[in-house]
N, C-alpha and C positions, 0 to 999 in steps of 0.2 A: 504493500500500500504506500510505500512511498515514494510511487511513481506519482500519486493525489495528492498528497501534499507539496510535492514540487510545482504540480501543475497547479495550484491552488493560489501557491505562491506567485507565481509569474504572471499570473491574473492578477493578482493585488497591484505587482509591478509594472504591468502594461498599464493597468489602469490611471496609477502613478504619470507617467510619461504620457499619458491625454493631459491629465490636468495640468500640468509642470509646464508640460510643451505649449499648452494653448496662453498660459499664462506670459510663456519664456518670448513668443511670437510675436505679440501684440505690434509692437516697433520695430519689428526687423524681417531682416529677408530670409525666407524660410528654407532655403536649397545653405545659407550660409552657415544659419543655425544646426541644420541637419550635419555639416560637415564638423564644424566644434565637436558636436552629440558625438560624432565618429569618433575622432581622438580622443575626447575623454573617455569612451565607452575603450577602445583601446587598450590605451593607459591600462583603467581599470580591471582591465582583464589578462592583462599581462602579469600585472599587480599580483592577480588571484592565481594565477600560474606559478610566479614566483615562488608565492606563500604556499602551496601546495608541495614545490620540489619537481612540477612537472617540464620546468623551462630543456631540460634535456631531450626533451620529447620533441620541439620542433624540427630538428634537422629529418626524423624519421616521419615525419606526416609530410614536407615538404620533398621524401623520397619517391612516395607512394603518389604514382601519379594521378591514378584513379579517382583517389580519396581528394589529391589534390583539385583537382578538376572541378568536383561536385562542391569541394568546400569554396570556391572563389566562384561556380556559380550560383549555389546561396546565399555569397555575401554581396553578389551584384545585385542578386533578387531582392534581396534584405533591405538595400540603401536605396533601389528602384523603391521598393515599397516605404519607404521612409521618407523619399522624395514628396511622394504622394499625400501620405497622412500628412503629413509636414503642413503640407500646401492647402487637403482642406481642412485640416484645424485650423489656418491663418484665416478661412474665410468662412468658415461653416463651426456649428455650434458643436460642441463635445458629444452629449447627449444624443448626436443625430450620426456625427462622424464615427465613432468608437463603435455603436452595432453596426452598424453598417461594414467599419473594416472588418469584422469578424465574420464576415460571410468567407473570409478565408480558410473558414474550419470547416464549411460545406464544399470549396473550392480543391483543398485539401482532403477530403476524405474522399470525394471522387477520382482525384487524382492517383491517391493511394490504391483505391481498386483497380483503375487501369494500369497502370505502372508497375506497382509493387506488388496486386496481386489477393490484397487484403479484403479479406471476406467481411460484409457489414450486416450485423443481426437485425432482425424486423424491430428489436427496442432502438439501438444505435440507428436505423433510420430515420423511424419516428423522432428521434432528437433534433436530428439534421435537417429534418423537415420542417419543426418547429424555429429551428434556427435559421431557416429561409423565411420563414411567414413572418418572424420576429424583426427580418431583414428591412422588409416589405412592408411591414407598417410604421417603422422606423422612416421611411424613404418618405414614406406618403406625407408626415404629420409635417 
């Protein structure tokens, strides 16, 4: 179960980074904001690497080209999509932007069936489906 409590966590966290971000934007240019966001976010995570003991570990991830491949292009996807949220928090309300980017967990779970293969149970769709209608009325109001 402590796959749910992480994921519990990073929902807190994203959440965080709506409110932070819409607040951080009000006067500024949001593609410039999103790029600071990078670097610190960096930092930070090298940071946490450090303290870990794992900093050995990048020459062997940067070996593996596979791995490599997929990991720069989820972090082009990651800054594309950051672009994005970025730009409509600068113009659109929290409240309206935040469900709405999580139609990525519907985007994402289809994607996982055709790609990767992953079987989705009649409950797990009814969620997904909920998560689209939640989309949708989000968009309307």
């Amino acid at each position: 179960m402590s796959w749910l409590i992480y994921a519990i966590l990073s929902a807190v966290f994203a959440a965080l980074v709506s409110i932070f971000g819409k607040i951080g934007l009000q006067d500024v240019d949001s593609n410039t904001a999103t790029a600071i966001r990078a670097v610190i976010m960096t930092i930070f995570l090298f940071g946490v690497v450090l303290f870990q003991g794992n900093l050995g570990k990048v020459p062997e991830i940067l070996e593996d080209r596979k791995a490599l491949l997929f990991i720069v292009l989820s972090g082009v996807a990651g800054a594309t999509s950051w672009i994005f949220y970025f730009l409509a928090l600068k113009f659109g309300e929290v409240s309206q932007v935040a469900p709405i980017d999580k139609l990525s967990v519907v985007i994402a779970a289809v994607l996982a069936m055709f790609f990767l293969g992953e079987k989705i149970s009649l409950l797990n769709g009814f969620g997904i489906a909920l998560i689209t209608i939640g989309v949708i009325l989000t968009a309307l109001s």
